[in-house]
N, C-alpha and C positions, 0 to 999 in steps of 0.2 A: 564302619571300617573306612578308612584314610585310603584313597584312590589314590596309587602310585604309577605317576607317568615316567617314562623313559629319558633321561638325558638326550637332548639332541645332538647328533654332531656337531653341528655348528656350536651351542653354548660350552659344549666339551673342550672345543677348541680354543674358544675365548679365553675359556679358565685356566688352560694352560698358559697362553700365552703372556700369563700374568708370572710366570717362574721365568728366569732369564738365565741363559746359556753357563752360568755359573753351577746351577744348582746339583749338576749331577757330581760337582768338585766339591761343594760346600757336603754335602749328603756324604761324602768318603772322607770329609775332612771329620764330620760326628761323626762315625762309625767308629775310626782311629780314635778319635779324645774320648768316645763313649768307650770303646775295649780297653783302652789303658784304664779309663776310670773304674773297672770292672776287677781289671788287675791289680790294679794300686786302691784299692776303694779310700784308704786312708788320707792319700794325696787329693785326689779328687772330693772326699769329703773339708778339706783343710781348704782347698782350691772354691769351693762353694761359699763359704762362708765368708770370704774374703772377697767373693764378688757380690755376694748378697751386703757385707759391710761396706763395699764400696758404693753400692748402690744408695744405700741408707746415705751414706755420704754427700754424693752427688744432689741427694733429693735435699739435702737440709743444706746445702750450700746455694741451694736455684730458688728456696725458699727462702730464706733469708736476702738473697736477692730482690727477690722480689718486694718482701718487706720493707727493704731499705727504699725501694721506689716507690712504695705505697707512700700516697701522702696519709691517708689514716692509720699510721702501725697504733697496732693492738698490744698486748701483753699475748695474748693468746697465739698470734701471729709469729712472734720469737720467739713462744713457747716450744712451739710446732718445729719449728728450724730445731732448735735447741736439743728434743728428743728425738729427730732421725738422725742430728749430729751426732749426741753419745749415744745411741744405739747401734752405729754406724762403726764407730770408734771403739766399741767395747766390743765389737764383733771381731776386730782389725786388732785390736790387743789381743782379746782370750778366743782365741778361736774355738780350742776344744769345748767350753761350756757352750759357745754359741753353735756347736754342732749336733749338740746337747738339745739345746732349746729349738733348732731346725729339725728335729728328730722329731721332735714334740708335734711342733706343726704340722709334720709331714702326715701325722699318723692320724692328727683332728683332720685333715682333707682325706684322709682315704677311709676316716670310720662316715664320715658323712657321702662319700662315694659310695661307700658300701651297703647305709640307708639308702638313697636311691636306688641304686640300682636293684637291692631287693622290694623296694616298694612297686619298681615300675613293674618288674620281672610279676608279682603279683597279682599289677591292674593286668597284664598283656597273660598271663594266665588262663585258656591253654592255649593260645594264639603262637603262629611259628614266631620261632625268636627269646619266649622266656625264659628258658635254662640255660644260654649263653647271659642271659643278665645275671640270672641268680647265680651264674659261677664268677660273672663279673663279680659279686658283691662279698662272693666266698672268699675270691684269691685277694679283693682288699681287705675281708676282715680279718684274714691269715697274716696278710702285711702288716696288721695293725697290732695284735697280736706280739708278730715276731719284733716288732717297735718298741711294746710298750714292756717286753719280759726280761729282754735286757737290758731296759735303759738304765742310767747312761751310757753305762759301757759297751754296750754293741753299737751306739750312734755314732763313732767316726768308721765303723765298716758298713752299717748298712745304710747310711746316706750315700755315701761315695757308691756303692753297686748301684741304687735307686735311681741318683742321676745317670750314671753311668751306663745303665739299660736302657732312662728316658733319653739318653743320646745316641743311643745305637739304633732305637728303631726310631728317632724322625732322622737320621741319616738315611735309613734304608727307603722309608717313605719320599724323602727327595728326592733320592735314588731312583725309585719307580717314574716319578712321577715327571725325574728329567729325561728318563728315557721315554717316554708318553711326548714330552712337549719335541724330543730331538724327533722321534717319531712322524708327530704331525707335522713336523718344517719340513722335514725329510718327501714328506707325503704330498706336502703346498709345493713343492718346489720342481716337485717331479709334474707338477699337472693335476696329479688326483686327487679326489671329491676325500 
């Protein structure tokens, strides 16, 4: 069994001090884009895809950069540029199939979430902690599931909720965790340990 030591204050505070005076702003600024996206899940799904396309974008234009400055370009080289470009592009024209095909992905990361975490839940079997795995591995395979029965047609509403939940709780987590860092400045400043 894995000996588990206590956080020190000292390293506790370290880590905080790695979040900087914005975060408790940026944590309320997701909570708001995460609840609209909650509420509008169709914008925020249209909103996803467009920045996942952008991104595709961005990367086959730094590559193909880079190519150009290669002195040894490949075929393969501006191959590479060429497919995050129209992958990028075709994301940026049809959005809705590429919320479609984001739906798809979404649901291969959460049935392989969902093997883990029943696998580990398993190893760690009767150890405290397995049935928070195994319900980990439940609520993903229910996700996947709800993915895969109406696709396509439920993937421009249940992408938009999915991100839109994964932004509402790392807002709140920021959230915490600026009030922890305002906390401990609060604490340095007054004198105490």
């Amino acid at each position: 069994m894995v000996e588990r030591r206590p956080i020190e204050k000292t390293a506790l505070k370290e880590q905080l001090q790695h979040f900087g005076p914005h975060t408790l702003a940026v944590g309320v600024v997701l909570i708001v884009l995460g609840t609209a996206g909650i509420v509008l899940p169709w914008l925020m799904s249209i909103m996803t895809a467009g920045f996942v396309g952008g991104m595709l974008i961005a990367g086959g234009l730094i590559w193909a950069y880079h190519t150009f400055k290669n002195e040894q370009r490949v075929f393969t080289d501006w191959l590479k540029a060429d497919v995050l470009l129209l992958a990028g592009g075709l994301l940026l024209l049809f959005p809705v199939p590429g919320v479609a095909s984001l739906a798809l992905l979404i649901s291969f990361y959460l049935a392989m979430d969902a093997y883990a975490s029943f696998e580990l839940a398993y190893k760690r079997h009767p150890a405290k902690g397995w049935g928070w795995m195994a319900f980990n591995g439940l609520v993903d395979a229910t996700l996947v599931v709800l993915f895969l029965v109406g696709w396509p047609g439920t993937s421009l509403v249940l992408v938009g909720i999915f991100v839109g939940i994964s932004l509402v709780f790392d807002g709140w987590a920021l959230i915490f965790i600026g009030w922890a860092a305002r906390k401990a400045d609060t604490k340095r400043a007054d004198g105490r340990p």
